[in-house]
C-alpha positions in Angstrom: -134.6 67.8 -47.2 -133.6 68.9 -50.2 -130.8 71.3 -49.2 -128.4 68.4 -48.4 -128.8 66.9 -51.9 -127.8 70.7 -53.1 -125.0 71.0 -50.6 -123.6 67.6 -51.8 -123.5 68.9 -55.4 -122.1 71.6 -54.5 -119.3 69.7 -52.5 -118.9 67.6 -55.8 -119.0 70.4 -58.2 -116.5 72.1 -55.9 -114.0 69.2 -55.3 -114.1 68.1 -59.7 -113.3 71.6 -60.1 -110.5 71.3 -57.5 -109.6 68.3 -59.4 -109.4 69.7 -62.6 -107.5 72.6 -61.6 -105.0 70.5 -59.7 -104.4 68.0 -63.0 -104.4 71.5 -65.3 -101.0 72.8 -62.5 -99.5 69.1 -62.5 -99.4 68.9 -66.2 -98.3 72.0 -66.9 -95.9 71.3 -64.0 -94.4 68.5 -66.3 -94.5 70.4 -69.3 -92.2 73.3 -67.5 -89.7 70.4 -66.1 -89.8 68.9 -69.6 -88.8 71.5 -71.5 -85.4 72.7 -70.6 -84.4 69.1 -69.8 -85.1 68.1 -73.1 -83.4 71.2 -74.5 -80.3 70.4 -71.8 -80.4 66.4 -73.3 -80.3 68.2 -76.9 -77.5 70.7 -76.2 -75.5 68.4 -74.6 -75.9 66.0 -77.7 -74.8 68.4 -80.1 -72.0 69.5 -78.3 -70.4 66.3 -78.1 -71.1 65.6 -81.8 -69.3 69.1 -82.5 -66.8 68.0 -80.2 -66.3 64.6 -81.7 -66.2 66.4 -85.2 -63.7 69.0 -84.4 -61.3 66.0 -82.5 -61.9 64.2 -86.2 -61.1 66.4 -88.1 -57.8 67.3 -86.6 -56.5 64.1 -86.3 -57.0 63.9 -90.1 -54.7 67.4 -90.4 -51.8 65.3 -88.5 -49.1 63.4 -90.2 -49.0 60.2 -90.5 -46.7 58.5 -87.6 -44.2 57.2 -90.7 -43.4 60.9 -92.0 -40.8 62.6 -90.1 -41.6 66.0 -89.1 -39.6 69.0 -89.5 -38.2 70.6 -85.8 -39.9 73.7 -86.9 -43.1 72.7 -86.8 -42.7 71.3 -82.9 -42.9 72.8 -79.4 -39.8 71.4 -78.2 -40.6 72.3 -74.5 -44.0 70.4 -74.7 -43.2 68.5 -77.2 -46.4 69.0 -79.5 -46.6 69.3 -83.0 -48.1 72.8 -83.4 -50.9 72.2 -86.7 -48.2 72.4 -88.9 -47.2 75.9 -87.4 -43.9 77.1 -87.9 -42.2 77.9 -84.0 -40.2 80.5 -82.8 -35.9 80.0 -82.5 -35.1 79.7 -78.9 -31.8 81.8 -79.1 -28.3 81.0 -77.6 -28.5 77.3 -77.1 -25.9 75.7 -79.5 -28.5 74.0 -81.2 -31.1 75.0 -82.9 -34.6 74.5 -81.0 -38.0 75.4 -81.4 -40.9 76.7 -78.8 -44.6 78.1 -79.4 -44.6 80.9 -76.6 -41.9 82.7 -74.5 -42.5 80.6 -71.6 -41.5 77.3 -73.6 -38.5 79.4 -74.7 -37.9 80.4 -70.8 -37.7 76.6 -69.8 -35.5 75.4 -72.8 -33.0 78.0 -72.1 -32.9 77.1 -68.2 -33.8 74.0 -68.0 -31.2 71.9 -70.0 -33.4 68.8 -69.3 -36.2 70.1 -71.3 -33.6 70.0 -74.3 -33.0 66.3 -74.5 -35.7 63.5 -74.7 -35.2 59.6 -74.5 -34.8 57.7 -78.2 -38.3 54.5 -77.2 -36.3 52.1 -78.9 -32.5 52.9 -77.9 -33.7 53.8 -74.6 -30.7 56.5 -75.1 -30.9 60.4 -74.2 -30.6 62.6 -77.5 -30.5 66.3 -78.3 -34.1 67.4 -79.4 -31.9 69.4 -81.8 -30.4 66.8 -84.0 -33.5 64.0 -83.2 -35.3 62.7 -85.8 -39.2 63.5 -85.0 -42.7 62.0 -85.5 -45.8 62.0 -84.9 -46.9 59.5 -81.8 -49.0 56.9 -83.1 -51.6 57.5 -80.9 -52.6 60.4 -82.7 -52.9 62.5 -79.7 -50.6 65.2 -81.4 -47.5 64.0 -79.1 -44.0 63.9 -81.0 -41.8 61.1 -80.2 -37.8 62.2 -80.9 -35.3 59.3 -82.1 -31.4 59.0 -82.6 -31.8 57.5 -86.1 -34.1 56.6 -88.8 -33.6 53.2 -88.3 -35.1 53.5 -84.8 -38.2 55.7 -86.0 -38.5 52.7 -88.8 -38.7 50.2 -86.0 -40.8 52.6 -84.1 -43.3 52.1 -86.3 -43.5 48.8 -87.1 -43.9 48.4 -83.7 -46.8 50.3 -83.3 -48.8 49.5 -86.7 -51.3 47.3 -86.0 
């Protein structure tokens, strides 16, 4: 009789050690899953604070939207202010006009319509050449071109909240 009593203990013993060993894989189960999410959560984290502190501080290296900007410091082809880089002359053009890279220089000289822009408040086409330019107000590093300094005045108090 007493065999089944040792048999049962056995059982017991066997299955809590089964237990034990199973609760030992699942937490160490949780712990491998844990980590590199949490290190994914943190990475991600810091790179959108990086991100966010690079995108600040270049919009504080822009102009302010009220200070004309000289041509030479604009792609005319994409029309971007270039950091306050100075751009190279596109040659032969009868005007004088400014790209960052020798593709932009390729589509000013052949495309004539990548020479001219539209003035926001006139509504009129103008020569990028002879345009007054600034900074768009939206600080996305866009240049807006305009016929006079009247309509970049207006311009602005347009835009200025």
């Amino acid at each position: 009789m007493k065999a089944k009593p040792d048999k049962q203990k056995a059982t017991n013993s066997k299955r809590q050690k089964e237990k034990r060993i199973n609760t030992l894989l699942n937490s160490l189960g949780a712990v491998a899953l844990a980590f590199p999410l949490t290190w994914a959560v943190v990475a991600i984290y810091n790179y959108e604070k990086e991100d966010t502190e690079i995108k600040k501080g270049y919009e504080a290296s822009l102009p302010d939207t009220d200070e004309l900007i000289e041509p030479n410091k604009v792609c005319m082809s994409t029309d971007a202010f270039m950091d306050g880089n100075i751009q190279m002359v596109v040659p032969n053009l009868g005007g004088t006009y400014y790209a960052c890279s020798h593709q932009c220089i390729a589509a000013l000289q052949s495309n004539e319509g990548e020479r001219y822009a539209i003035d926001p408040i006139s509504k009129k086409r103008i020569n990028k050449a002879t345009a007054f330019i600034c900074l768009h107000p939206d600080k996305s590093g866009k240049v807006c071109y305009f016929e006079s300094k009247e309509n970049h005045l207006a311009f602005i108090k347009l835009y200025t909240p």
